[in-house]
C-alpha positions, 0 to 999 in steps of 0.5 A, spaced: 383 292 578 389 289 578 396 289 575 397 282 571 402 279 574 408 279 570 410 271 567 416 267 571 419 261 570 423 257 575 430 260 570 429 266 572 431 264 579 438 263 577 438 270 575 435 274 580 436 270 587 441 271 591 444 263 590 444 261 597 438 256 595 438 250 589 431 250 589 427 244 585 426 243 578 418 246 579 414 252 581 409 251 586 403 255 585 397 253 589 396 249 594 390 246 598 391 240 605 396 237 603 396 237 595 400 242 591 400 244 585 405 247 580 404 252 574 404 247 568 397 244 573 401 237 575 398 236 583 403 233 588 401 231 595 405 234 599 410 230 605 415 236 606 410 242 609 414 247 608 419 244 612 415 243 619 412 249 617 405 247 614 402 244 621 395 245 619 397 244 611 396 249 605 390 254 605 387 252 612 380 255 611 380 257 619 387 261 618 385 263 611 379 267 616 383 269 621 389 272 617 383 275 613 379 279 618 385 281 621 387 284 614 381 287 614 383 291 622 389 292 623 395 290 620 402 293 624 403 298 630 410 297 632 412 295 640 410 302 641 404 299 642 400 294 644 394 290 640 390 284 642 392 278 637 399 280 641 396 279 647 391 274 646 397 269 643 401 270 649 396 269 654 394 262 651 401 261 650 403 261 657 397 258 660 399 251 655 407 250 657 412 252 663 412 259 661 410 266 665 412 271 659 413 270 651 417 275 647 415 275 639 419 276 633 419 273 626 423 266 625 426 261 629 433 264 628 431 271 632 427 266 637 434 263 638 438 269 638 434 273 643 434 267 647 442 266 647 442 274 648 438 273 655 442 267 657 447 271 657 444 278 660 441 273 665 448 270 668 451 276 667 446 281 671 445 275 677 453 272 677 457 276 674 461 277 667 465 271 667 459 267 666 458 267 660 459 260 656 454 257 653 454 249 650 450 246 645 450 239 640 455 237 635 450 237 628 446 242 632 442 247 628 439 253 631 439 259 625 443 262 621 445 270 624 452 270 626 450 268 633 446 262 632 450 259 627 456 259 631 452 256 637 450 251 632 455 246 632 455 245 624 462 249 622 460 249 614 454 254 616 459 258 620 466 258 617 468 263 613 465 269 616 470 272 621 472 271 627 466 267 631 463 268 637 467 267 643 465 262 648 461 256 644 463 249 646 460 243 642 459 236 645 457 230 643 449 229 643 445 224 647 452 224 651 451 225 657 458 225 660 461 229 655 455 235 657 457 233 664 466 234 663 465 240 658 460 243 664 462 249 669 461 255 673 463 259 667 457 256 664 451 259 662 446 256 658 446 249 655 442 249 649 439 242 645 434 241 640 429 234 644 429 232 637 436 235 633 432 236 626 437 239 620 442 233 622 438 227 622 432 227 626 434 224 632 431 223 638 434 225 645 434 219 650 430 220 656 436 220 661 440 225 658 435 231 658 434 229 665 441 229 667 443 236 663 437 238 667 440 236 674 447 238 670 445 246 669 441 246 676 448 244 679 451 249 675 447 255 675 446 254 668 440 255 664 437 249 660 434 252 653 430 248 649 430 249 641 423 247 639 423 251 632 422 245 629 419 239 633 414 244 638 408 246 636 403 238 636 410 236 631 410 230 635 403 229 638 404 233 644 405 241 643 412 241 645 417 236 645 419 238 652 413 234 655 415 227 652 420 227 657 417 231 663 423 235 662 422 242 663 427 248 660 428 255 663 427 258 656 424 255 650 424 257 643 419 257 637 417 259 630 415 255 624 409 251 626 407 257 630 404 260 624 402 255 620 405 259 614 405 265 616 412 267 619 411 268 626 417 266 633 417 266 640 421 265 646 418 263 651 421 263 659 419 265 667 418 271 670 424 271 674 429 270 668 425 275 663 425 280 668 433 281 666 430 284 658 428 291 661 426 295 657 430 297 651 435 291 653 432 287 646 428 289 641 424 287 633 419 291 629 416 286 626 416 283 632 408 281 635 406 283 629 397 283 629 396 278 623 402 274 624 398 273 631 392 272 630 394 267 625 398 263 631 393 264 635 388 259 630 393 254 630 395 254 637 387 253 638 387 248 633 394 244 634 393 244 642 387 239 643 386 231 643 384 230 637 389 231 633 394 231 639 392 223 638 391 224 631 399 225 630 401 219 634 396 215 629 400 218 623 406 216 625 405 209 626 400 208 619 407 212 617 413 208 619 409 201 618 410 203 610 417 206 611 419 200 613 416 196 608 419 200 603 425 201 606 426 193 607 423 191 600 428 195 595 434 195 601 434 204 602 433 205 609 437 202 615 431 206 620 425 210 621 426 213 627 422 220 629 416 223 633 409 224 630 410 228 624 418 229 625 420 222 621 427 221 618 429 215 614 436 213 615 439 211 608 443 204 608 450 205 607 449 202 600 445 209 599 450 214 604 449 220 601 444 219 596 438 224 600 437 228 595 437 223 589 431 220 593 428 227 593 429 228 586 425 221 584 420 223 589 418 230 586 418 225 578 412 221 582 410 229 584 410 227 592 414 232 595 420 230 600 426 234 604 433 231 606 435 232 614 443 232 612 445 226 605 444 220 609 437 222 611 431 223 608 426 227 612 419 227 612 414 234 616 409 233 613 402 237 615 399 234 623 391 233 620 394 229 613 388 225 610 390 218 610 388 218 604 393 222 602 399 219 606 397 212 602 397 216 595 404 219 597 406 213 600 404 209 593 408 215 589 414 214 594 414 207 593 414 208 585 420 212 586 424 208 590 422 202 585 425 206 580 432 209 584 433 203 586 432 199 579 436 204 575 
């Protein structure tokens, strides 16, 4: 038998957690496809997925197999070893992108982080130790480890920790002439989200991907792409970079990639990961068998046409309603994203206001995030009902009734 668990409330937070989060009000307990529901029993249907995480939503029965039968085997083995969920997920990985090989880890964090290193390695090895400036986005957000928070291009996530590391520049995104006047031979990786997540969901426009592919060719720079966030089916194709036809040299993956379970991965070619020999680069946990067995089910899931297509038709049952909504009370001035990646653009009368819209929301028990204060973001899982978005939708709309009337 086991131990009772001990009772706990949402106050408790506020005396044993580190204070680096305010979550919400309630505790979530339980939850089943894209419905939660808290300790007192209120059910909630659920738009956040775990901020891009639930792909397939909560309790997924094919996931809740895999990770089980794989509990039952073999639990974790170190880079020691090999093992075969390990392998099975890389190969698949492989066979749907650009990529020759996969290096896995635990978080988007530590897949940017390794990508960012090999960049690095790369340039040095091939052309030498001056190479090694790397250029990312204004409002770019790529984790929170000393490295990848001064790449990304938010100075309230980095200031304040000691110097930062030498070599970052931040451009403008979507602007293709500032990417090509910061640019040089001291360049050795330029680093963009297709889809900047945290700072508002928005879409990189066609023409600039392109050039900053043909800017780092001329340069002798890598092109890395950051799909923690919008890879993984997120935007109705596996990842974001085949919207654009638009092909990276190092591509970066985690949340979706496990569907709850905590998995990353960076992706690249033969050639460059040749240039993380052995002991360059490490993690414990990395490649870990029930994390893989996991993202191999979702992989086999989320990569096929029936809820590729499934996403496409979701977004636009989405954005019609969103726009009803926002035109109706005067919330939002735009609905822009891809697939289940949406961002709600306050209008300047409710600049700054995300979180009380996420607040009205949680009252109408449905469960939202904010991308940054003007935008309220929307992840939810790819394979919602529609009987569950409307049902949201119908309480979205009740909250922002109330907000807007008060």
């Amino acid at each position: 038998m086991s131990a009772p668990h001990t009772p706990v409330e949402r106050a408790d937070f506020d005396q044993v957690i580190v204070p680096s989060f305010a979550p919400a009000r309630f505790i979530p307990v339980r939850g089943q496809g894209s419905r939660v529901w808290d300790q007192a029993g209120r059910e909630l249907v659920d738009f956040s997925g775990g901020i891009a995480v639930n792909v397939l939503g909560h309790a997924h029965p094919e996931l809740v197999a895999a990770l089980t039968e794989q509990a039952g085997k073999l639990w974790h083995i170190s880079n020691i070893f090999t093992n075969e969920p390990t392998l099975r997920l890389a190969k698949k990985l492989v066979a749907a992108t650009f990529a020759d090989r996969v290096f896995f880890c635990n978080s988007g964090a530590e897949a940017n982080e390794a990508a960012f290193k090999l960049a690095r390695r790369y340039a040095h090895d091939v052309h030498g130790p001056q190479k090694f400036e790397i250029i990312s986005a204004v409002n770019s957000f790529h984790g929170r480890t000393l490295f990848t928070v001064t790449v990304g291009g938010q100075p309230k996530y980095s200031d304040g920790f000691g110097p930062k590391i030498e070599g970052i520049t931040h451009v403008p995104y979507n602007d293709l002439e500032a990417l090509k006047a910061a640019i040089s031979d001291k360049t050795c990786a330029v680093v963009l989200e297709p889809i900047q997540g945290e700072s508002g969901i928005l879409p990189a426009e066609q023409a600039y991907l392109e050039g900053a592919r043909a800017l780092c060719d001329e340069h002798n720079a890598l092109l890395i792409f950051d799909e923690v966030q919008c890879g993984m089916g997120r935007t109705g194709e596996l990842f974001a970079y085949m919207h654009y036809n638009v092909v990276p040299d190092i591509l970066s993956s985690a949340k979706s990639l496990g569907g709850g379970f905590p998995i990353g991965a960076m992706l690249t070619t033969h050639e460059i990961a040749a240039h993380f020999s052995v002991g360059t680069h490490g993690t414990t946990y990395g490649g870990n068998p029930l994390a893989c067995a996991v993202a191999e089910r979702v992989l086999d899931i989320v990569n096929t046409p029936e809820v590729l297509e499934g996403v496409k038709a979701r977004h636009e049952r989405f954005k019609s309603r969103l726009m009803q909504i926002g035109e109706r009370y005067g919330l939002f001035s735009q609905i822009r994203g891809r697939g289940m990646l949406i961002g709600c653009v306050l209008s300047d009368a409710w600049k700054g206001r995300a979180r009380d819209v996420f607040d009205a929301a949680e009252r109408e028990a449905v469960m939202v995030l904010q991308a940054g204060p003007d935008v309220v973001r929307l992840a939810p899982s790819l394979v919602i009902d529609e009987a569950d978005i409307d049902e949201g939708l119908d309480r979205f709309e009740r909250a922002v009734a109330t907000l807007t009337q008060a």
